[in-house]
Structures are given as C-alpha cells and as structure tokens.
VMD Tcl script that draws the C-alpha trace (Angstrom):
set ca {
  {33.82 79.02 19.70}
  {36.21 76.19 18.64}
  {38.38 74.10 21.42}
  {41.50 73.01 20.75}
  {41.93 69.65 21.63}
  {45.16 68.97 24.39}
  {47.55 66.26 24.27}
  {50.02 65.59 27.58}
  {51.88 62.64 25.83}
  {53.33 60.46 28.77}
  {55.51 57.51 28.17}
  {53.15 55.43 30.30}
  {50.62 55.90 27.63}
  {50.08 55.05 23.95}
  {49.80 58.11 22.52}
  {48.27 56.22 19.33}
  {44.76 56.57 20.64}
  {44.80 60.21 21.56}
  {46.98 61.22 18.50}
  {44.19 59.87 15.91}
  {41.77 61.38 17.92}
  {43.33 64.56 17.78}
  {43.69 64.09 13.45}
  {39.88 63.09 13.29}
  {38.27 66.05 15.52}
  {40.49 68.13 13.05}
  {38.72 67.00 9.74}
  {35.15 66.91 12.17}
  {34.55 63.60 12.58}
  {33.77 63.38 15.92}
  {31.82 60.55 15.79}
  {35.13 58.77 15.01}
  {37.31 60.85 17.21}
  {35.33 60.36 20.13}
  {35.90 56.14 20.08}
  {39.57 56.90 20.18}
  {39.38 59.46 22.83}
  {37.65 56.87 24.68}
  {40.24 54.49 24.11}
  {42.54 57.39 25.13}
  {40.42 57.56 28.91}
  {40.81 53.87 29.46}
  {44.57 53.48 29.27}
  {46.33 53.31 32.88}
  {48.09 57.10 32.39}
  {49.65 59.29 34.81}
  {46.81 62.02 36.54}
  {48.07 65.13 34.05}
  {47.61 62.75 30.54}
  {44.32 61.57 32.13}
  {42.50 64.65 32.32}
  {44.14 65.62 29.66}
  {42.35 62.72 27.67}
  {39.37 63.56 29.72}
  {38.99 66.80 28.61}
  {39.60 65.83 24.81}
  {36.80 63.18 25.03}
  {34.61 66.07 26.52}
  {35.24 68.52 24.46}
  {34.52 65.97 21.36}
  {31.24 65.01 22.93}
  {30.15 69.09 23.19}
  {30.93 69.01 19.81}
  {28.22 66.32 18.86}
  {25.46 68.12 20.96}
  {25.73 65.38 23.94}
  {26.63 68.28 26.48}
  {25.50 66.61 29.48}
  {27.48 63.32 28.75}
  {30.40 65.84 28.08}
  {30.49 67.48 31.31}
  {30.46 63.81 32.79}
  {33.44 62.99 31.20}
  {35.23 65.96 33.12}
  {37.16 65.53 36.19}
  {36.32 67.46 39.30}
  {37.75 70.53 39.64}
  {39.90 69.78 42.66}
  {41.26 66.99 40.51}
  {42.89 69.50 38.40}
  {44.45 72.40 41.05}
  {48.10 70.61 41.36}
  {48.13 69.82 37.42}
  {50.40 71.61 34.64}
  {48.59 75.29 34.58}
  {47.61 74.83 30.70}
  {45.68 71.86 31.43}
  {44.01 73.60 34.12}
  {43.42 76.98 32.10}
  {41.75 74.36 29.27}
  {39.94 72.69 31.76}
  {38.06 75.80 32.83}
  {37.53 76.75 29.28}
  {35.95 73.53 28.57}
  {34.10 73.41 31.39}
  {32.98 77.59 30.99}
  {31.52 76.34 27.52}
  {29.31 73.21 28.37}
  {27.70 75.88 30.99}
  {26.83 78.06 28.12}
  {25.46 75.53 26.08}
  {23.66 74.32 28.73}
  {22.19 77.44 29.34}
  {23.89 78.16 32.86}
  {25.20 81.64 32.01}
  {26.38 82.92 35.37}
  {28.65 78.98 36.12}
  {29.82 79.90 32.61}
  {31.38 83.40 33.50}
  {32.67 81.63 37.02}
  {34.71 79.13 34.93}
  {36.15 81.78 32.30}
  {37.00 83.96 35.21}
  {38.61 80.76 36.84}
  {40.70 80.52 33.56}
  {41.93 83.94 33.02}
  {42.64 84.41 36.36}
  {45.54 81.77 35.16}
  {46.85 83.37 32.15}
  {50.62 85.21 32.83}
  {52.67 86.89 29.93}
  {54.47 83.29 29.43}
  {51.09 81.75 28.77}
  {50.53 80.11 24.99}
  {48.67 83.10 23.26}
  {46.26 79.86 21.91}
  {45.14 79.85 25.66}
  {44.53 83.01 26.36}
  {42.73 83.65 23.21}
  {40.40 81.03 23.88}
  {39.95 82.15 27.38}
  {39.28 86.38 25.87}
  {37.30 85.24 23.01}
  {34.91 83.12 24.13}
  {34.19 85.18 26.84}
  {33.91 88.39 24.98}
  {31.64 85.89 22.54}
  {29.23 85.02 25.70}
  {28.85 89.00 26.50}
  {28.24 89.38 22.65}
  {25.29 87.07 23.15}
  {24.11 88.32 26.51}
  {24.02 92.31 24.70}
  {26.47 93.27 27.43}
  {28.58 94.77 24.16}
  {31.13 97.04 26.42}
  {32.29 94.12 28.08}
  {32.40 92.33 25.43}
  {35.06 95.23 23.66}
  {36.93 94.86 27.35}
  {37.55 91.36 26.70}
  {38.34 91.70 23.12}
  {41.09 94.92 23.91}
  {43.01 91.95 26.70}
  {46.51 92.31 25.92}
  {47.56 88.71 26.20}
  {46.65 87.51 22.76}
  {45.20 90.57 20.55}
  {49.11 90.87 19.23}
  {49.68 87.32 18.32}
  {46.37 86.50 16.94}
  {45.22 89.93 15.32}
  {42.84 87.96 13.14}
  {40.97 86.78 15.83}
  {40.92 90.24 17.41}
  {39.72 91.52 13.95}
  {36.80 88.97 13.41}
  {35.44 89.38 16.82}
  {35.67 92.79 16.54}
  {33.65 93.46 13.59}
  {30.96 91.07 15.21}
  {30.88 93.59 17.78}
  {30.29 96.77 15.77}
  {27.70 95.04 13.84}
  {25.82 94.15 17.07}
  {26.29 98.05 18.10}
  {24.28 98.69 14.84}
  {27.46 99.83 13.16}
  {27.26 97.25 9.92}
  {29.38 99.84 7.44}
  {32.29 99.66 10.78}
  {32.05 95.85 10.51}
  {32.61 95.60 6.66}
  {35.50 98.05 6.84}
  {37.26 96.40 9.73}
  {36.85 92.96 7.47}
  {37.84 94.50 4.12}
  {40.96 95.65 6.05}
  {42.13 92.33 6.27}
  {45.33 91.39 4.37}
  {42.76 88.29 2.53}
  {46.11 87.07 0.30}
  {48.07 86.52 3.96}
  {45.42 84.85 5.92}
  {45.31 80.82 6.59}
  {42.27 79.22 4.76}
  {39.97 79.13 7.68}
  {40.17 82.58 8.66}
  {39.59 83.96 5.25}
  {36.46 81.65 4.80}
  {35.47 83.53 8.25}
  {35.92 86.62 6.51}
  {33.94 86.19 3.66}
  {30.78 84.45 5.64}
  {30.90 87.42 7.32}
  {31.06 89.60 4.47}
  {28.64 87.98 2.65}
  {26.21 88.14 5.78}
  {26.56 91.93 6.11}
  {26.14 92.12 2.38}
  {22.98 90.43 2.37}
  {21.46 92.57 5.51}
  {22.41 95.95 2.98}
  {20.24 94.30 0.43}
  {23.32 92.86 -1.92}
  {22.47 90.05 -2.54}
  {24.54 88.90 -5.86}
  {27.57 90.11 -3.34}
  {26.73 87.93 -0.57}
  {26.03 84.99 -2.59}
  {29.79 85.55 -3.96}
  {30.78 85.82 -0.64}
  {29.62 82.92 0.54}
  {30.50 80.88 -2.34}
  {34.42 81.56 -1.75}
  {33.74 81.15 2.09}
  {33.13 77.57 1.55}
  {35.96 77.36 -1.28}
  {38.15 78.71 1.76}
  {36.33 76.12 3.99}
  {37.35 72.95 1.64}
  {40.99 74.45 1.56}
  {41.35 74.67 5.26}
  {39.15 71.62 6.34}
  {38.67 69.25 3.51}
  {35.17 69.06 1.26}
  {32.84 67.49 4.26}
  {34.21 69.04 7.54}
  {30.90 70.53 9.54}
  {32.50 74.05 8.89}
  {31.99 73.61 5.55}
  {28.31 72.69 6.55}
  {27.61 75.45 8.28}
  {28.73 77.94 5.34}
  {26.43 75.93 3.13}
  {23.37 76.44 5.19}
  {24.44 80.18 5.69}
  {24.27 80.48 1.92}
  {21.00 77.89 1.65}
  {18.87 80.23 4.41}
  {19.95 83.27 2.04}
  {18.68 81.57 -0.99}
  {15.15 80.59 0.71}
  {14.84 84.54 1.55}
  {15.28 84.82 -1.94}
  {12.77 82.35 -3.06}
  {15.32 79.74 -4.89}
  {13.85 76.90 -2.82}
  {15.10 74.33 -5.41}
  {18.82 75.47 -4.77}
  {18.94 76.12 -1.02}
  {17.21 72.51 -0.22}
  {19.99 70.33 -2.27}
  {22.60 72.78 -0.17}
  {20.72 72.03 3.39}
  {21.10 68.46 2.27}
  {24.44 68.78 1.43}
  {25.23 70.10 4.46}
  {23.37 67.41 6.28}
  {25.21 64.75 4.87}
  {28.52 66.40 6.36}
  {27.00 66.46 9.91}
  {23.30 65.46 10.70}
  {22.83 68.64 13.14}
  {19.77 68.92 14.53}
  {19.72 72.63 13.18}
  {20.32 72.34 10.04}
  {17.40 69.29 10.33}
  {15.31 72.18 11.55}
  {15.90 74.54 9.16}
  {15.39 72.22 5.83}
  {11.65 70.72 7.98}
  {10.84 74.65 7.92}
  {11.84 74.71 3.93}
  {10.05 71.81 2.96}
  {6.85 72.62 5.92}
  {6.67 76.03 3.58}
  {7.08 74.16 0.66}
  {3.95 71.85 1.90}
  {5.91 69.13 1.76}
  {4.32 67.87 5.03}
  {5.37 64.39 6.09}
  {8.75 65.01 5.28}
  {9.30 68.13 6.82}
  {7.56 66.25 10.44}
  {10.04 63.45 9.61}
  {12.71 65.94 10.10}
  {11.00 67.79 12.67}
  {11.07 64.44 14.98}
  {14.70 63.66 13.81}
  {16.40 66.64 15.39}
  {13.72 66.71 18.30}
  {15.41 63.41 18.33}
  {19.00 64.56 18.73}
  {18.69 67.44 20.88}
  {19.68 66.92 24.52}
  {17.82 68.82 27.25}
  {17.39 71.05 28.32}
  {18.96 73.07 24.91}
  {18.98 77.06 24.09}
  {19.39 75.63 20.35}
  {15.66 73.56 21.18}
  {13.59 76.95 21.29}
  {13.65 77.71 17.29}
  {12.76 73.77 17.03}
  {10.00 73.53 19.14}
  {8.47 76.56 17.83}
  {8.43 75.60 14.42}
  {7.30 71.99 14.81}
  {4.33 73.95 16.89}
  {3.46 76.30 14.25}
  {3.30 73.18 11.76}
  {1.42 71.18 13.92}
  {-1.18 73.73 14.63}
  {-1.45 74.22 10.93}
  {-2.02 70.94 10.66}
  {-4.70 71.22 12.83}
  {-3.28 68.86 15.46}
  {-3.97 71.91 17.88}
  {-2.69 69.48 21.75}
  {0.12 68.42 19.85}
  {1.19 71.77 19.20}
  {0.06 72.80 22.45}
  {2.58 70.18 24.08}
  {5.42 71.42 22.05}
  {4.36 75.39 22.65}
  {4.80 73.87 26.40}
  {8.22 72.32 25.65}
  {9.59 76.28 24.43}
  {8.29 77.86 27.52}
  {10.29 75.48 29.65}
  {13.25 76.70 27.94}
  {12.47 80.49 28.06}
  {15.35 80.68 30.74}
  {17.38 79.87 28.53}
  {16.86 82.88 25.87}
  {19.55 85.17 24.94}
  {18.63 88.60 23.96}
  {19.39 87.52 20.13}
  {16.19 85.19 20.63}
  {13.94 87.60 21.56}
  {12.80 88.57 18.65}
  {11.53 84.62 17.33}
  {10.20 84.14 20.90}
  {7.53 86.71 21.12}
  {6.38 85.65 17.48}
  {5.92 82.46 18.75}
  {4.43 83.25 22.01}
  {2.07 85.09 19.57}
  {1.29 82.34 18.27}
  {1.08 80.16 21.02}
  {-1.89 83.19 21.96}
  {-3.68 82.39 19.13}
  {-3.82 78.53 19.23}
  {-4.77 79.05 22.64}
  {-7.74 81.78 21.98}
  {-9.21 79.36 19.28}
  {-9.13 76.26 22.16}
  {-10.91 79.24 24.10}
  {-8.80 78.69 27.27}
  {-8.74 82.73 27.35}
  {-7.70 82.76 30.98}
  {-3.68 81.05 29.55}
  {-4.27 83.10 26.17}
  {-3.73 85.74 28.06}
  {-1.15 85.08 30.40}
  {0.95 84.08 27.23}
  {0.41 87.26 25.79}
  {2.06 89.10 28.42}
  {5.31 87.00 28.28}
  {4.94 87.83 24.54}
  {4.85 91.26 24.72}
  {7.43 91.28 27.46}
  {9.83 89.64 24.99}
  {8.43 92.01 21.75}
  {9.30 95.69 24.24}
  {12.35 93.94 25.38}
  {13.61 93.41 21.84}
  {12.21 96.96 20.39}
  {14.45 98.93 23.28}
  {17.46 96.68 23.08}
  {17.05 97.28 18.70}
  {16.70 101.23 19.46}
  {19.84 101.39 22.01}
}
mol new
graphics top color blue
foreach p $ca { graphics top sphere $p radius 0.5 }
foreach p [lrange $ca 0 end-1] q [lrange $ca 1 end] { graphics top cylinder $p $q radius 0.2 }
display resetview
C-alpha cells in the first residue's frame, strides 16, 4: 500500500523544499525526505499547499514506522472540508492508513469510506485506485475476501490501471485457496509492456506461489529478476528492493542455505534498518545459536517499533521464545505479556503464529507452575488454533 506523495505548488511558497522531498521519498530515503518536508510545513503557505505539505510529511513519517508522530502531523479533518477535493480524497487515504497500522480497523474503513465517497468519473484514476485498493487490501487482511473482490471490480480505476487490478486480484484468489488461479492471472500479464516496478511485483509474486507448490529452483529465479526489476524501477538500495531480498533470504533459510540468506537480510538491512527485517535475521542467527547477536538485534527493532504495533506481535514472540530458551524464564514472561497486549490487534493472517506462541507462552508458564494462568493462556491459544483451522478449511 504505497502513497503518493501530493504537491499544491503555490507561488507564496518555495516549492524547492517540497519538490526534493518529493525526489527523495521516490528513491526511499525518507529519512532525508522527511527534513525537507519539514522544511516544506514551516514555510508561511496558503491553507491548500499547507496540508498539502502536511500530509506529505505524514505520509513520509508512516513510511519510517513513526505512525503516531505521522498522524500528528495531519490537520484536522474540518481543516480540510473547503480544500481542492484531491487533497481532501488524499487526506482520508492517508489518514484511513495510519488507522490500519495502528491497528484501529473500523476508523480505518470510516476514512476510506470518507474518501470514496469523493471520487466522481473526473477524478485522477491515481486517486481512486488508491482509495479501491487499499481498501480491498484491508478486507484481504481482515478474510472478508467478497468484499474485498467488490472493491477490486470499482469501475473508477480497474480500466486505467489494469495492472493494479491484476496484482490485487491474484492476491485474492490465492487467499480463496485458488494458488493455480493466481499464477494464471500473473502469467497473463503482458511482462515485456509493464513499467519496472510492476513486473518486479509480478515475479515476487510468482516466485512466492512457486515456492508454496514446492518449486523451489523457480521461485528462487523469480525472485532473483524481481529485484533486477526492483533496481530498474527504484535504483540498487530503495527499501523495495529490500523487501524482495528478504522475500528471497526467508526462502533460502526454509531451504537450509543459512550462509546465503543472512548476507541477503543484511543486505537488505543496510537499504532500510526495518525493524522486521531486524527480526527476521535475530530469528536466523537465534537458530543458528548465534546468541548475543541475534538479542542485539532482538533489542534493536524492539527499539524501533512504536506502540502499540500489529508488526510487534511476531517480535515479541520470538525474542520470548529465545529468552525462555535461554532460560531467562520473567524475561520472557514480560515479553509473552507485551504480545498479549497486542492480541487486538491480530489479523486473521496472524492467527496461525499466535496460537504457537500462546503455546508456548503455556508451557513457560506450566514449568513456573502458575497452572491457574497456564491455563487461561491455553484457551486463548486454542481459540486462535480452531479459529485458524475453520478459516484454512472455508
């Protein structure tokens, strides 16, 4: 779910500020960006270049994990009502994704539904599709899948943006269980006519339902001319390229090439210091008992994350599981704590990962023999294990 930043040039402003902002969030270097969006903010502009600059600076800061600061950064909705309709349509779009990522599903769906209830015929198909997509995206993750289809079949956009229609799409039939649909709708795809970024798209995609079939000499292809595509569209250390690199690193640690997949996790670090990918080479190297640096990395994108974060939950888990291994069993305990107080939080995709580690969290707390919490936990865990078994055989 990518924002595209707006830019209301007005000649009371120096459009310097928000025009190299707009070139650095491009190649992902928000860091960088978000200092000249700032800049941007502090200049004495008319009210429709203001939030437009406000809403830049936001959406920069969402994309550095610093969602509440983001949402600070946005003007109040009444501030918006009498502005140019585009900057009010991106405004709720903005504002409908730092609810999701903050976990706030149902002030999410308000703000898309404040957005498309602004889209015409005349509006910018780049509008509407951001509107449709990522709210077809936040049904995708909630399992509500027909909805998600109603909001991909809008009429507004599908026309001028088919591959957008056609990438979301195939995520859909692969979440119905319908993998062999997915491939056929991505294999359909004119690859020699597409811009760079939306073939790399194509072929992480590929290359993920490849892998799930059990090819795995085909997926690593795949993914290896995703990130070519990547480089083309981005440049070599844009965080898109990062995140094909730890697509392709996770496959090769299912596949037991350690060696390989850490020097691509760190690769991918270097491009952008997520605490995810942090998370996910700690859980290489904790496997690899490679102890104080995987904790190292453990605390450095415990570090990073603001809370309350869906995106925590994997984190704290692991870190818990390596601390009780550790036998440091009220350390893990603490951060076994710090998951449950994210729990509202969970999509249906993480139910799965939570009841393993609520079954773990059982166990730690069985051999502390508080039996009384042991087995409160292991309700919630086997609430989460049913829940995933139905929603897997529907």
């Amino acid at each position: 779910m990518t924002f595209w930043p707006l830019f209301v040039l007005a000649s009371l402003c120096d459009p310097a500020p928000a025009l190299e902002g707009k070139r650095l969030f491009e190649q992902g270097r928000f860091a960088l960006a978000e200092q000249h969006f700032r800049r941007a903010v502090a200049q004495p502009c008319g009210p429709a270049q203001r939030v437009a600059d406000q809403i830049n600076l936001a959406a920069t800061l969402r994309e550095r994990n610093l969602f509440a600061e983001a949402k600070q950064q946005l003007p109040e909705a009444s501030t918006v009502a009498n502005l140019p309709v585009e900057i009010q349509i991106t405004f709720w779009n903005c504002l409908a994704l730092l609810e999701e990522h903050t976990g706030r599903a149902t002030q999410a769906e308000a703000a898309y539904r404040r957005a498309q209830a602004l889209l015409t015929p005349a509006t910018p198909a780049r509008l509407a599709m951001q509107a449709w997509t990522n709210f077809a995206r936040l049904r995708l993750k909630q399992g509500l899948l027909r909805e998600a289809e109603l909001a991909l079949e809008q009429p507004n956009w599908q026309h001028d943006r088919p591959s957008a229609y056609y990438l979301n799409l195939a995520e859909l039939r692969r979440m119905q269980g319908r993998p062999r649909d997915a491939e056929r709708i991505l294999q359909a795809m004119p690859a020699g006519n597409l811009p760079a970024q939306i073939r790399g798209a194509v072929a992480n995609n590929l290359a993920s339902l490849a892998a799930r079939r059990g090819a795995h000499r085909e997926a690593e292809q795949r993914w290896h001319e995703a990130i070519a595509a990547f480089r083309e569209a981005y440049g070599p250390a844009h965080p898109t390229v990062g995140r094909a690199l730890n697509n392709l690193a996770a496959h090769l640690v299912a596949r037991k090439r350690h060696a390989f997949a850490e020097s691509l996790y760190r690769e991918a670090i270097a491009m952008n210091p997520d605490p995810r990918l942090l998370n996910n080479l700690a859980a290489l190297l904790h496997d690899r008992a490679r102890h104080a640096e995987a904790e190292a990395l453990y605390q450095q994108a415990l570090a990073q994350f603001e809370r309350p974060s869906r995106d925590a939950i994997q984190l704290h888990g692991n870190y818990a599981i390596f601390l009780s291994q550790q036998r440091r069993p009220d350390e893990a305990s603490a951060q076994f704590q710090q998951l449950l107080q994210l729990l509202p939080l969970a999509l249906p995709a993480d139910e799965p990962v939570v009841a393993r580690y609520l079954f773990d969290y059982e166990q730690l707390l069985r051999q502390k023999r508080e039996a009384a919490e042991a087995e409160r936990i292991s309700v919630i865990a086997m609430r989460y294990r049913v829940r995933s078994t139905l929603r897997s055989a529907n």
